[in-house]
C-alpha positions as CSV (number, residue, x, y, z in Angstrom):
1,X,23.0,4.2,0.1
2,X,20.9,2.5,3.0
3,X,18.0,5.5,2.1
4,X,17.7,3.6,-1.4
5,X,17.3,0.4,0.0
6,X,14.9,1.5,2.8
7,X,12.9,3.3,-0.5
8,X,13.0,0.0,-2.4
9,X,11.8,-1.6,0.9
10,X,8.7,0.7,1.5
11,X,7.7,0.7,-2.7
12,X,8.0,-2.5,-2.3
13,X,5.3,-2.7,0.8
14,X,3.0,-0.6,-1.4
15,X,3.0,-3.2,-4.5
16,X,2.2,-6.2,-2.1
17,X,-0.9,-3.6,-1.1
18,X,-1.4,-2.4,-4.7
19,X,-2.0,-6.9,-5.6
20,X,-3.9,-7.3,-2.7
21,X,-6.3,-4.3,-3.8
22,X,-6.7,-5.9,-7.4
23,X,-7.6,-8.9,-5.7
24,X,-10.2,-7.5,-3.6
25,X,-11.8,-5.1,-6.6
26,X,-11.8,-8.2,-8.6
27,X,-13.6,-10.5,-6.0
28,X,-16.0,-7.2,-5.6
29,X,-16.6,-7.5,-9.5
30,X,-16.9,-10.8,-9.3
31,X,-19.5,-10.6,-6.8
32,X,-21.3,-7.1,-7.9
33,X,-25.0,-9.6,-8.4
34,X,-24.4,-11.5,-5.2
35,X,-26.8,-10.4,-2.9
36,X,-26.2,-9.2,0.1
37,X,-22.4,-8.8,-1.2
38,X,-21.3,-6.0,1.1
39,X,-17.8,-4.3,-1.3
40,X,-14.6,-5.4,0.7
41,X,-11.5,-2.2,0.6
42,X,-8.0,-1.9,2.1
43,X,-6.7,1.1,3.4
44,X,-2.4,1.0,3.8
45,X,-1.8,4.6,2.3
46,X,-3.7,6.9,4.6
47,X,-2.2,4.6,7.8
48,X,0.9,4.9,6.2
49,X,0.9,8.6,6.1
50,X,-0.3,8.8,9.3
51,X,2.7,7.1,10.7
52,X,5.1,9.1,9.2
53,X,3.4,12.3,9.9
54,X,3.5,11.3,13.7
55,X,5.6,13.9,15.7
56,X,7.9,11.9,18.3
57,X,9.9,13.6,20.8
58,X,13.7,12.5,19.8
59,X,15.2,10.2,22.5
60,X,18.4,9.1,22.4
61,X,19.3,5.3,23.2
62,X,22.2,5.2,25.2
63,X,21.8,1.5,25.8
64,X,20.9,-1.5,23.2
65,X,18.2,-2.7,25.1
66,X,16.2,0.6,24.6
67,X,12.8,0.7,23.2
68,X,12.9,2.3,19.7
69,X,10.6,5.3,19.4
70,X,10.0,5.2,16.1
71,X,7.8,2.3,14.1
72,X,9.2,0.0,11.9
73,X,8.1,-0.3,8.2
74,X,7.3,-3.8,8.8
75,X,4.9,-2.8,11.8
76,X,2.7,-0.6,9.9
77,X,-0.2,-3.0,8.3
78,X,-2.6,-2.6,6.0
79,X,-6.3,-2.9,7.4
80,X,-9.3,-5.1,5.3
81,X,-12.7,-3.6,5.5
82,X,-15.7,-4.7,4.8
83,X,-18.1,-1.5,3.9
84,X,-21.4,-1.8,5.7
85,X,-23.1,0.8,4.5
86,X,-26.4,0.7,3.1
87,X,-27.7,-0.1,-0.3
88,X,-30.0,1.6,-2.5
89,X,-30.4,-1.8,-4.4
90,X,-33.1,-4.3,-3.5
91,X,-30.8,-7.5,-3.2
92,X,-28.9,-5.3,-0.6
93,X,-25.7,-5.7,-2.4
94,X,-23.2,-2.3,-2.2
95,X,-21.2,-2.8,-5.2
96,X,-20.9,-0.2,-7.7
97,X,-19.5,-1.3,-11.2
98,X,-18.3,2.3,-12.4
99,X,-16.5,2.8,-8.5
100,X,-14.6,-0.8,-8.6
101,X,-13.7,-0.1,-12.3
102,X,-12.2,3.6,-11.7
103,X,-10.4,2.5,-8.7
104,X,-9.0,-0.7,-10.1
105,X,-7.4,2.2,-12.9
106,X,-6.4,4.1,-10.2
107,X,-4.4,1.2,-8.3
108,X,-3.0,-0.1,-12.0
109,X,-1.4,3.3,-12.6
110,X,0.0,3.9,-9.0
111,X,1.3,-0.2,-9.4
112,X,3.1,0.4,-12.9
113,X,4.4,4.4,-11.1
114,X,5.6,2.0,-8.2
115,X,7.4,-0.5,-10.2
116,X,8.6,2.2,-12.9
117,X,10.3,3.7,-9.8
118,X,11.8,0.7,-7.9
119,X,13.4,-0.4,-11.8
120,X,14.5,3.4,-11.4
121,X,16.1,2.8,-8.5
122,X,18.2,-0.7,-9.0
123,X,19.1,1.4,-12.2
124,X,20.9,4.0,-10.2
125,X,22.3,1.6,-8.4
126,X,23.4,-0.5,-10.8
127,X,25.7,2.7,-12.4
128,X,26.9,3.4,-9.5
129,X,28.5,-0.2,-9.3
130,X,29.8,-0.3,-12.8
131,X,30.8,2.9,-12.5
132,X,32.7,2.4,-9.1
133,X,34.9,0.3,-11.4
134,X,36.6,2.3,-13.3
């Protein structure tokens, strides 16, 4: 039961990163004739991954006030870039319309997949309640 909350929990991480991606694509739209507009991103996924892909040697905590070896949910956070890199336009600005628009229907299908999955879940758990009753 506590591996369906902890699920809810991390989806749930992901959709407050899938918002704050619309929000940057959508100030990178908004600004793709600014110049010298450099295209702001957020990266959460790959630093994600890379924290659960982490091999730790298991200790055991024989005492409360051990260190725990393993990171949190809440300590992974997603990282705000600015890109830097260079421009083939005049005004200097980096933003490409057809880029922003394919990766703002990228991040609306992976938000609806995310919330498609977390109703999924309070679904399940929801059966298993009524269902508990009888």
């Amino acid at each position: 039961m506590t591996d369906l909350f902890s699920n809810i929990d991390v989806m749930e991480k992901l959709l407050d990163v899938k918002l704050k991606r619309y929000e940057l694509i959508s100030n990178n739209l908004a600004n793709v004739d600014t110049p010298g507009y450099k295209r702001m991103g957020i990266s959460f996924e790959e630093i994600l991954m890379n924290n659960v892909n982490q091999r730790t040697i298991p200790l055991a905590a024989t005492n409360d006030k051990h260190i725990d070896p393993r990171k949190k949910l809440e300590d992974v956070k997603p990282k705000i870039y600015r890109q830097e890199d260079h421009s083939f336009r005049n005004d200097e600005n980096n933003v490409d319309i057809d880029k922003e628009m394919v990766e703002m229907i990228k991040n609306n299908f992976s938000y609806n997949i995310i919330s498609d999955q977390i109703i999924t879940n309070l679904k399940i758990l929801q059966t298993a309640i009524s269902e508990g009753r009888k």
